[in-house]
C-alpha positions in Angstrom: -1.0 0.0 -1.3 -2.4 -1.0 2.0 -1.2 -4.5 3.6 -4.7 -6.2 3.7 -5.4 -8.1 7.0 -5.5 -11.5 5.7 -2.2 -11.8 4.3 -0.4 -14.6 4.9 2.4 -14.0 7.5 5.6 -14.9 5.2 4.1 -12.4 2.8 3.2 -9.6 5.5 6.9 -9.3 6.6 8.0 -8.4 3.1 5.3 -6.0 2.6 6.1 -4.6 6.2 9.4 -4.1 4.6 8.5 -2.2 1.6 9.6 -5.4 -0.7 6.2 -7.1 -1.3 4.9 -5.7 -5.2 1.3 -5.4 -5.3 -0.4 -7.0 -8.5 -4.0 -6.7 -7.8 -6.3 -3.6 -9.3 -5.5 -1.3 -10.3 -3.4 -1.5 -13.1 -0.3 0.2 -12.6 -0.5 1.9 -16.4 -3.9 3.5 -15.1 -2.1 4.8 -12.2 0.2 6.3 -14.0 -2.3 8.0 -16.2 -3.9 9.2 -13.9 -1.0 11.2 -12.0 -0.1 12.4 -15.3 -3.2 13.8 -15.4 -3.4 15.0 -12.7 0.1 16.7 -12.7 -0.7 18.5 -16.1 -1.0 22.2 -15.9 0.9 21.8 -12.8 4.3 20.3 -12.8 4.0 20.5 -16.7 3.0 22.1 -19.4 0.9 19.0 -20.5 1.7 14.8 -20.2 2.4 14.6 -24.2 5.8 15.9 -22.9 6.5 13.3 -20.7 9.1 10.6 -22.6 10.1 8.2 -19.8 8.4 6.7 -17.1 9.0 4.0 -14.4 6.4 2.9 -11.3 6.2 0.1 -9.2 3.1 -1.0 -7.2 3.9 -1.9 -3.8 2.4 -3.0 -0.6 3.4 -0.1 2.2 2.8 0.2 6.3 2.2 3.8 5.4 0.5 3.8 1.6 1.1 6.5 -0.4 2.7 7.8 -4.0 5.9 9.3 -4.6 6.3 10.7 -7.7 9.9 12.1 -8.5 10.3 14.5 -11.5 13.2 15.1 -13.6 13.8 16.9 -16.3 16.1 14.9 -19.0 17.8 15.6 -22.3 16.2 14.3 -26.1 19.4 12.3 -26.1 18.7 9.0 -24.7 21.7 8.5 -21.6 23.6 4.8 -20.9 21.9 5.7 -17.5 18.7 5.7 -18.8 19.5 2.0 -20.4 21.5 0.8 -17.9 18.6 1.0 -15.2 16.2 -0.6 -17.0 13.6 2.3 -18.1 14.5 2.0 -21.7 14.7 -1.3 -23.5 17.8 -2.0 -25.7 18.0 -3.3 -28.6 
Protein backbone atom coordinates (compact mmCIF):
# COMPACT_ATOMS: atom_id res chain seq x y z
CA UNK A 1 0.00 0.00 0.00
CA UNK A 2 1.09 3.55 -0.54
CA UNK A 3 2.94 5.47 2.51
CA UNK A 4 0.36 8.35 2.89
CA UNK A 5 1.99 11.91 3.27
CA UNK A 6 0.83 12.57 6.73
CA UNK A 7 2.29 9.83 8.50
CA UNK A 8 3.88 10.40 11.44
CA UNK A 9 7.79 10.20 11.03
CA UNK A 10 8.50 7.21 13.59
CA UNK A 11 5.90 5.31 11.64
CA UNK A 12 7.18 6.45 7.96
CA UNK A 13 10.71 4.81 8.60
CA UNK A 14 9.12 1.44 9.26
CA UNK A 15 6.96 1.65 6.36
CA UNK A 16 10.05 2.95 4.27
CA UNK A 17 11.37 -0.30 5.47
CA UNK A 18 8.77 -2.64 4.31
CA UNK A 19 7.87 -3.34 8.25
CA UNK A 20 4.92 -0.98 8.82
CA UNK A 21 1.36 -3.51 8.22
CA UNK A 22 -1.35 -1.55 6.76
CA UNK A 23 -4.80 -1.96 8.61
CA UNK A 24 -6.94 0.50 6.96
CA UNK A 25 -9.53 -0.49 3.85
CA UNK A 26 -9.52 -2.70 2.31
CA UNK A 27 -9.89 -5.75 4.06
CA UNK A 28 -7.22 -8.00 3.48
CA UNK A 29 -9.80 -11.20 3.05
CA UNK A 30 -11.39 -9.00 0.05
CA UNK A 31 -8.01 -8.69 -1.37
CA UNK A 32 -7.47 -12.04 -1.43
CA UNK A 33 -10.66 -12.72 -3.08
CA UNK A 34 -10.28 -10.81 -5.40
CA UNK A 35 -6.78 -12.13 -6.75
CA UNK A 36 -8.29 -15.36 -6.55
CA UNK A 37 -10.53 -14.30 -8.84
CA UNK A 38 -8.81 -12.87 -10.83
CA UNK A 39 -6.17 -15.73 -11.12
CA UNK A 40 -8.99 -18.32 -11.94
CA UNK A 41 -8.82 -19.63 -15.47
CA UNK A 42 -5.36 -18.56 -15.35
CA UNK A 43 -2.95 -19.90 -12.86
CA UNK A 44 -5.78 -22.37 -11.96
CA UNK A 45 -8.36 -24.34 -12.99
CA UNK A 46 -10.76 -22.43 -10.62
CA UNK A 47 -10.17 -20.86 -6.60
CA UNK A 48 -12.41 -23.79 -5.01
CA UNK A 49 -8.95 -25.59 -5.40
CA UNK A 50 -7.01 -23.35 -3.56
CA UNK A 51 -6.57 -24.91 0.35
CA UNK A 52 -4.02 -22.55 2.00
CA UNK A 53 -3.51 -19.08 1.97
CA UNK A 54 -1.41 -16.43 3.71
CA UNK A 55 -1.29 -12.36 2.91
CA UNK A 56 -0.14 -9.50 4.71
CA UNK A 57 -1.11 -5.83 4.06
CA UNK A 58 1.74 -3.70 4.13
CA UNK A 59 2.81 -0.16 3.67
CA UNK A 60 5.59 -0.15 0.59
CA UNK A 61 7.94 2.83 -1.18
CA UNK A 62 7.00 0.94 -4.29
CA UNK A 63 3.19 -0.55 -3.71
CA UNK A 64 2.42 -3.54 -5.35
CA UNK A 65 1.21 -7.43 -4.85
CA UNK A 66 3.29 -10.40 -4.99
CA UNK A 67 1.54 -13.32 -5.17
CA UNK A 68 3.66 -16.63 -4.96
CA UNK A 69 1.99 -19.97 -6.02
CA UNK A 70 2.76 -23.37 -5.02
CA UNK A 71 1.50 -26.35 -5.64
CA UNK A 72 1.21 -28.61 -2.22
CA UNK A 73 0.20 -32.12 -1.27
CA UNK A 74 -3.63 -33.13 0.43
CA UNK A 75 -1.39 -34.14 3.32
CA UNK A 76 -1.07 -31.32 5.65
CA UNK A 77 3.18 -30.76 6.15
CA UNK A 78 4.86 -29.84 9.87
CA UNK A 79 6.02 -26.92 7.49
CA UNK A 80 2.78 -25.92 6.81
CA UNK A 81 2.10 -25.76 10.84
CA UNK A 82 5.19 -24.77 11.82
CA UNK A 83 4.92 -21.31 9.84
CA UNK A 84 1.86 -20.38 11.05
CA UNK A 85 -0.62 -20.91 7.87
CA UNK A 86 -2.40 -23.67 9.56
CA UNK A 87 -3.70 -23.49 13.09
CA UNK A 88 -2.91 -26.50 15.45
CA UNK A 89 -4.83 -28.03 17.57
Amino acid sequence: MPIPKSMPKKERVLAEQGNFKHVKKPDVDNLIKLYLDVLSGLAFEDDNCVSLGYAIKAYSVIPRTDIYIEETQPIITINETLDGTWPTQ
